[in-house]
MIDRENRO-492225 format. One record per atom (N, C-alpha, C): residue in one letter; x, y, z. Coordinates in steps of 0.2 Angstrom, whole numbers, plus 5000, padded with zeros to 4 digits. Example, Ala and Ser with C-alpha at 12.3 -4.5 7.8 and 13.67 -1.06 7.14 Angstrom:
<recs>
a506649725039a506249785039a506649845039s506449895035s506849955036s506450005039
</recs>
This chain:
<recs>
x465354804944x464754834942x464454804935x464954784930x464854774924x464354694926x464754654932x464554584931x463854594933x463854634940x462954634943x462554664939x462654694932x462254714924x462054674923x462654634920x462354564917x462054504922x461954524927x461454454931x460954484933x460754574933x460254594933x459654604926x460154584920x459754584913x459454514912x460054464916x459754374917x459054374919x459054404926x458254404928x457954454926x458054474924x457254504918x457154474914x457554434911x457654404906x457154294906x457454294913x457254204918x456554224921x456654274924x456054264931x455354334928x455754374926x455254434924x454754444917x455054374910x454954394907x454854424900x455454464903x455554544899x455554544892x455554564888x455554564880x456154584878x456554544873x457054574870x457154654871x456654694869x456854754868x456754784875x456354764880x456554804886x457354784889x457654704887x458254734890x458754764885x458654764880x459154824876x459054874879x458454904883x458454964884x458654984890x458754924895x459054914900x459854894902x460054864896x460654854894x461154934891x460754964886x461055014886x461155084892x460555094894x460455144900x460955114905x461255044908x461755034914x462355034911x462455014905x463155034901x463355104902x462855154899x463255204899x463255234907x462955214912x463255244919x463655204921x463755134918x464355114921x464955154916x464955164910x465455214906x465655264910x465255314914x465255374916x465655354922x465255314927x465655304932x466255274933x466455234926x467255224927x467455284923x467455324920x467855384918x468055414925x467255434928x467455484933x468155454940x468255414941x468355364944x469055344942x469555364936x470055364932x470155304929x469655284929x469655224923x469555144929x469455184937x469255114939x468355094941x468155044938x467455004937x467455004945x466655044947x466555034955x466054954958x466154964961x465654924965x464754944966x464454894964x463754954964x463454994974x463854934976x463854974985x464255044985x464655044979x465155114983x465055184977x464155154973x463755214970x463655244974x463655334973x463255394979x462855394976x462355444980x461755474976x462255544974x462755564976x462955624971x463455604965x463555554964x463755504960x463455534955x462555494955x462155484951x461855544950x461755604954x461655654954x462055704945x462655674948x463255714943x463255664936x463055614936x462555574931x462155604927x461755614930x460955664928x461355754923x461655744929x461755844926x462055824919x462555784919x462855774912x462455744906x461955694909x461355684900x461155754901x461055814906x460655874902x461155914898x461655914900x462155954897x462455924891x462355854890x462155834884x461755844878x461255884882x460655874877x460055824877x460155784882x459555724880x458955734884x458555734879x457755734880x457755714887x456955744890x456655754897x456655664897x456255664891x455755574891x456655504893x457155534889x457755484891x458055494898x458055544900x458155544906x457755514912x457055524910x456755494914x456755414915x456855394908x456955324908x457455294910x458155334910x458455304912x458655294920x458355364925x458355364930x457755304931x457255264928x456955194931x457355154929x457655174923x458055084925x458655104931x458755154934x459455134936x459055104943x458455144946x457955114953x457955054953x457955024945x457654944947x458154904946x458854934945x459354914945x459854894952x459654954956x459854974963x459154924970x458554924966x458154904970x458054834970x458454794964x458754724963x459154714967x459754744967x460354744972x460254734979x459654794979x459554784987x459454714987x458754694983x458554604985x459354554985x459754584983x460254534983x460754524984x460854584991x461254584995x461754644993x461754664986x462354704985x462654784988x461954794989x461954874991x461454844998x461654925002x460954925008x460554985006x460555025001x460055055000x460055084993x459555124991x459455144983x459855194983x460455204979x460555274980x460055314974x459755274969x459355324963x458555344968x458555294972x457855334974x457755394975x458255434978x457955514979x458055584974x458255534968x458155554962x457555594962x457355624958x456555664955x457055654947x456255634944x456155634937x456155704934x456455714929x456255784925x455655784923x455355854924x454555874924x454655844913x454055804911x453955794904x453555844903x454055874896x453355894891x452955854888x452155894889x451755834890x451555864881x451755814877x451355814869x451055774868x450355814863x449755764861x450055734856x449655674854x449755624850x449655664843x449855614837x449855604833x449355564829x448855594827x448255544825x448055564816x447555514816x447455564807x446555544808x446255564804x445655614804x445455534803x444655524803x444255474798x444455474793x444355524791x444455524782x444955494779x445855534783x446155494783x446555414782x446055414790x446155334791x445955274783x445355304780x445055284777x445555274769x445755324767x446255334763x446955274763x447155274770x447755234771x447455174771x446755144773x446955064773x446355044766x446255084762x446255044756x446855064750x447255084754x448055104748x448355024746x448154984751x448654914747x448254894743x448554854737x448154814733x447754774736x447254744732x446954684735x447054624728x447654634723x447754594718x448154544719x448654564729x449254504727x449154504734x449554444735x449854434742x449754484749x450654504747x450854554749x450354624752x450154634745x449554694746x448954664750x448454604750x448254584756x448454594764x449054554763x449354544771x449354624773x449554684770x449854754771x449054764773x448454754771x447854784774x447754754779x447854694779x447654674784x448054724789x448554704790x448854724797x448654804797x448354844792x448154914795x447554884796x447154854794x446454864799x446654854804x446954784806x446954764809x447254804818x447754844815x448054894822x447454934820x447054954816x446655014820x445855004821x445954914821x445254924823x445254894829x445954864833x445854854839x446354884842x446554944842x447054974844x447854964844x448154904842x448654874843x449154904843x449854894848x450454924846x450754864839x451354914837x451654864832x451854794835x452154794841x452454734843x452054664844x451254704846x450854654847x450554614839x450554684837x450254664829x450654594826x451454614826x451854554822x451854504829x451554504832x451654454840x451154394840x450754404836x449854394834x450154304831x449754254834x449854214832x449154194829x449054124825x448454094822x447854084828x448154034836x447754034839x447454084843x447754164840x447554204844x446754234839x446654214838x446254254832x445554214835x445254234834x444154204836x443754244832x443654224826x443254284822x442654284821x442254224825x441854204827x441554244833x442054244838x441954294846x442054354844x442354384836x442554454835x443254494838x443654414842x443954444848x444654414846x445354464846x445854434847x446254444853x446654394855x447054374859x447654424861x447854454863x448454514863x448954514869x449654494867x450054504872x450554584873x450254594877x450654664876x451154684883x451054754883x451754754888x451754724895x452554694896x452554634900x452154584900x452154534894x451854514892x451054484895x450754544894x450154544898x449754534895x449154494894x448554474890x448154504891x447654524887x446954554887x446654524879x445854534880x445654514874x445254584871x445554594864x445254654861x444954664853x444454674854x443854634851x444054684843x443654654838x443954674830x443554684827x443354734822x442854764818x442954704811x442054714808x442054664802x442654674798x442654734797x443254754788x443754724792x444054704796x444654694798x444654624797x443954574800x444054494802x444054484792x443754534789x443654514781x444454524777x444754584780x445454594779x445854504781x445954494784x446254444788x446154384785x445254354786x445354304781x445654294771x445554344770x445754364762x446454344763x446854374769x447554364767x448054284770x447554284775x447654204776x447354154772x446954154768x446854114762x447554124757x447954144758x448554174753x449354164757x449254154764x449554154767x449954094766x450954094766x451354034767x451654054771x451654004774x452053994782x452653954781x453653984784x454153954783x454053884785x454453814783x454553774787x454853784794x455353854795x455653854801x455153884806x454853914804x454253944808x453853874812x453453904819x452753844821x452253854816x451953784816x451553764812x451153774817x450353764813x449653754815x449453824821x449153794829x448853854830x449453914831x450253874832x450753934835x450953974829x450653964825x451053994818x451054074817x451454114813x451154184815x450654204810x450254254813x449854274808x450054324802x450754354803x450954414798x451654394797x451754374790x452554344789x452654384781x453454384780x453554414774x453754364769x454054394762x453754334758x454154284758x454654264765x455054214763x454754184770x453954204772x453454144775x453654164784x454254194785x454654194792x454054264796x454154254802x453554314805x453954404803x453554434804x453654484801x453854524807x454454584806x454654604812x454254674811x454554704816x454154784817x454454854813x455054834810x455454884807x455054874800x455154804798x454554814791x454054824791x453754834797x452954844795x453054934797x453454944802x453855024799x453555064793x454055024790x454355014782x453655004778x453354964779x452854964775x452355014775x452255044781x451755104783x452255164779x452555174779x453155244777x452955234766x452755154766x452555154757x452255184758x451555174763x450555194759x450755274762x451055294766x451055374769x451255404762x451855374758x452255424751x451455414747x451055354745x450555334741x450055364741x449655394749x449455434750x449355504749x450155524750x450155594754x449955594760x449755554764x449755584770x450455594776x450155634779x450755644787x451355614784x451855624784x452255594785x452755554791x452355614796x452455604805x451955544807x451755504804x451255454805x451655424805x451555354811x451955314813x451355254817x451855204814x451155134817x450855154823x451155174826x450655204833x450155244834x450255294828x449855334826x449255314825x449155244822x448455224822x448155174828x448555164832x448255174839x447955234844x448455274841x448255384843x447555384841x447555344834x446855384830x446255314832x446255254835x445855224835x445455244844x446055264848x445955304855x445455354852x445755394848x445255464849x444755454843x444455404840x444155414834x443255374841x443755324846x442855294850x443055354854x443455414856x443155454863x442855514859x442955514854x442755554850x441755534848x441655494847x440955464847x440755434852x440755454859x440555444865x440855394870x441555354867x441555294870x441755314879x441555284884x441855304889x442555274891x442955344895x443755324894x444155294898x443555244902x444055184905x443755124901x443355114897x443255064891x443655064886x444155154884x444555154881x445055124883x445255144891x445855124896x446055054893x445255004896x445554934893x445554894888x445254944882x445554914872x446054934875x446454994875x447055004875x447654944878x447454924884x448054884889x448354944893x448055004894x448355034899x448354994906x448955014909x448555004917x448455054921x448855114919x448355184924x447955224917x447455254921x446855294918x447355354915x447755374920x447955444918x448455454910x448555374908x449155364903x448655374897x447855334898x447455364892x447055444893x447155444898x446855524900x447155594894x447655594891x447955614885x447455644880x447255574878x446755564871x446355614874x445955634881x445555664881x445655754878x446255774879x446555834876x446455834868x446455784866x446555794858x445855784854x445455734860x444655724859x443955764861x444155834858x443755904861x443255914854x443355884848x442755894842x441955904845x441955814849x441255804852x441055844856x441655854863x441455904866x441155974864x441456004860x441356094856x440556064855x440356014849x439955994848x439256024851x439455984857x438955974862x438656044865x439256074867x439156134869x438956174866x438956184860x438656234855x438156224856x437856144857x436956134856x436756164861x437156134866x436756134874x436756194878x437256224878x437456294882x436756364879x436456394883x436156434881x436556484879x437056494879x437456574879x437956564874x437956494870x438656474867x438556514858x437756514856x437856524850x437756594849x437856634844x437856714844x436956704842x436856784846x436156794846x435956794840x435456794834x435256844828x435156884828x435056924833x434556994834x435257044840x435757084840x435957114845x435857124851x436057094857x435857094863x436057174866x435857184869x435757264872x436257224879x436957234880x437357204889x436957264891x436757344892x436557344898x435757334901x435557294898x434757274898x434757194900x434257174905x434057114906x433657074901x433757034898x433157004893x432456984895x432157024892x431357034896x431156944895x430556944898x430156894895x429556914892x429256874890x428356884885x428256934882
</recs>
């Protein structure tokens, strides 16, 4: 079991891909079912053909009886599918025992976003006197003027940028491309801090080079810029549950909020199904109330008391 792990994290890893962090995340979820199964098993490591689905069944019960969230659950029930549905391709097994798995119904939570105001507050909190304090604006314009997850954000290379086109270059999940276009204050953020910008000698030079590094020149990872956001949150006072993604939440709902339409949202974001931005719509009802207030005959209180059992005359 343990070896067909390790040949199935090889190809995510050769043929698919995958991102560091997707196979950590795929390396931890088959570990602990390989744990599980050799416990139950008296300490002997199975073969992945001689997995049941009441195996994996009695898998499942124990993460609840652990305690572990709907969302871990579910994720770990796809990685074991594409785990089993490798195997198939590869002779191991003849059929999936995870498929007849059902995912645990998710509690569906609205996102975490912060108001314009907000927004506004948080991306003029760094200096614009040093360095460090440019680069930190930049990367907040920057994720919320074109939506960007963290990953993508420290991902960002020199030849990804067209500030000319308005447009940067974005590899996002699975490293899948799309181009997503970028507000002035951000291309003005950007320039200031690449004029100031030192790039490590270990680092690529010229177009490969990264666009956000810290001050010892090397590309900047995800936990710092973290870290960075957790300073201007204490400097602010804002949220504290504000989280880099957050301002991806707030740049989603800040255009469906001002009419944008939500498959336009779809592809700034990099979704690939509608229904994963369809969310923002729940949290983007300001416009709507708005509207209905104007528009609905019946929405606003009368000035004069309506008599319910009387028809409203005319002339």
């Amino acid at each position: 079991m343990r070896h067909a792990v390790d040949r199935f994290l090889t190809y995510l890893k050769v043929e698919r891909n995958a991102s560091d962090l997707t196979i950590k995340s795929y390396r931890e979820d088959l570990t602990a079912l390989t744990d599980y199964l050799t416990e139950a098993r008296s300490g002997r490591c199975p073969q992945p053909a001689e997995v049941t689905v009441m195996e994996l069944r009695g898998y499942v019960s124990a993460l609840h009886e652990a305690g572990y969230a709907q969302t871990t659950i579910a994720r770990r029930l796809a990685s074991l599918r594409s785990f089993f549905r490798f195997g198939q391709r590869e002779g191991w097994v003849t059929n999936n025992p995870a498929k007849p798995l059902r995912n645990p119904r998710k509690p569906r939570r609205l996102p975490h976003f912060l108001s314009t105001e907000e927004i506004g507050r948080l991306l003029v909190a760094p200096s614009n006197s040093d360095p460090m304090g440019l680069r930190d604006r930049a990367i907040l314009e920057t994720m919320y003027s074109a939506g960007l997850r963290i990953s993508e954000t420290v991902g960002l290379d020199q030849s990804d940028l067209d500030f000319e086109a308005g447009i940067l270059r974005v590899r996002g999940k699975g490293r899948k491309e799309r181009l997503a276009p970028i507000g002035s204050y951000a291309i003005q953020a950007l320039r200031r801090w690449l004029a100031v910008r030192r790039v490590s000698p270990r680092e690529p030079q010229g177009p490969q080079s990264p666009v956000f590094v810290n001050k010892f020149g090397r590309r900047l990872t995800t936990r710092s810029v973290a870290r960075m956001l957790e300073k201007y949150l204490r400097i602010t006072g804002l949220d504290s549950r504000t989280t880099p993604h957050s301002l991806r939440h707030s740049f989603a709902t800040h255009l469906l909020d001002r009419g944008a339409d939500i498959r336009s949202v779809q592809e700034l974001l990099g979704h690939k199904s509608l229904v994963t931005t369809q969310i923002y719509t729940h949290v983007s009802t300001a416009g709507l109330r708005e509207a209905y207030q104007k528009a609905h005959p019946r929405a606003q209180a009368a000035s004069t008391p309506i008599d319910q059992d009387s028809p409203p005359t005319s002339g």
